[in-house]
C-alpha positions in Angstrom: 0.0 0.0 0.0 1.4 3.6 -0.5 2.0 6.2 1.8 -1.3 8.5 1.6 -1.2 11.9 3.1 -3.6 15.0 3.8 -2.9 18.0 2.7 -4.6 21.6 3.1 -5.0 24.0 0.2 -6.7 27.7 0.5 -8.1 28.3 -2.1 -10.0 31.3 -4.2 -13.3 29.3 -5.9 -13.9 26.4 -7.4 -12.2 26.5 -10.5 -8.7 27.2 -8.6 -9.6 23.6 -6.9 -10.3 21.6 -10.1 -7.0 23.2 -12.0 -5.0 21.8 -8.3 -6.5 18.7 -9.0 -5.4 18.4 -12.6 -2.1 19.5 -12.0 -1.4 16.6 -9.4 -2.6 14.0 -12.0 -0.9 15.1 -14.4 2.2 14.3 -12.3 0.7 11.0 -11.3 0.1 12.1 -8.0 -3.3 9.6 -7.1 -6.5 11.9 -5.4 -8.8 9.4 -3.5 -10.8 12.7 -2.2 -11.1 16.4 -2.2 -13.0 17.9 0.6 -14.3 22.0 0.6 -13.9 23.3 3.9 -16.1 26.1 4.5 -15.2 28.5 7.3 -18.1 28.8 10.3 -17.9 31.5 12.9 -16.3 28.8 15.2 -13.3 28.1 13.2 -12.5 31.3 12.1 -12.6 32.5 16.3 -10.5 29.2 16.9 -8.4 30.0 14.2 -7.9 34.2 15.1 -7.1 33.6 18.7 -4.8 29.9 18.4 -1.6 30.2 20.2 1.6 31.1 18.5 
């Protein structure tokens, strides 16, 4: 089995995601999922006031 590994991406709108996900099959690079991650109030509070 190979290594699999998640990686995080911001990105602008949709079509930034699908031109990401051509460019990593195009170098052979297998995707078994992409997941959009939509900011809620939560995160972003989590996310402002995380320790450095």
């Amino acid at each position: 089995m190979s290594p699999r590994a998640l990686i995080t991406i911001n990105y602008q709108n949709e079509q930034q995601v699908a031109a990401i996900c051509k460019l990593l099959v195009e170098e052979n690079i297998d995707i078994y999922q992409v997941q959009l991650e939509k900011k809620d109030l939560e995160n972003i509070f989590f996310e402002i006031t995380k320790t450095k």
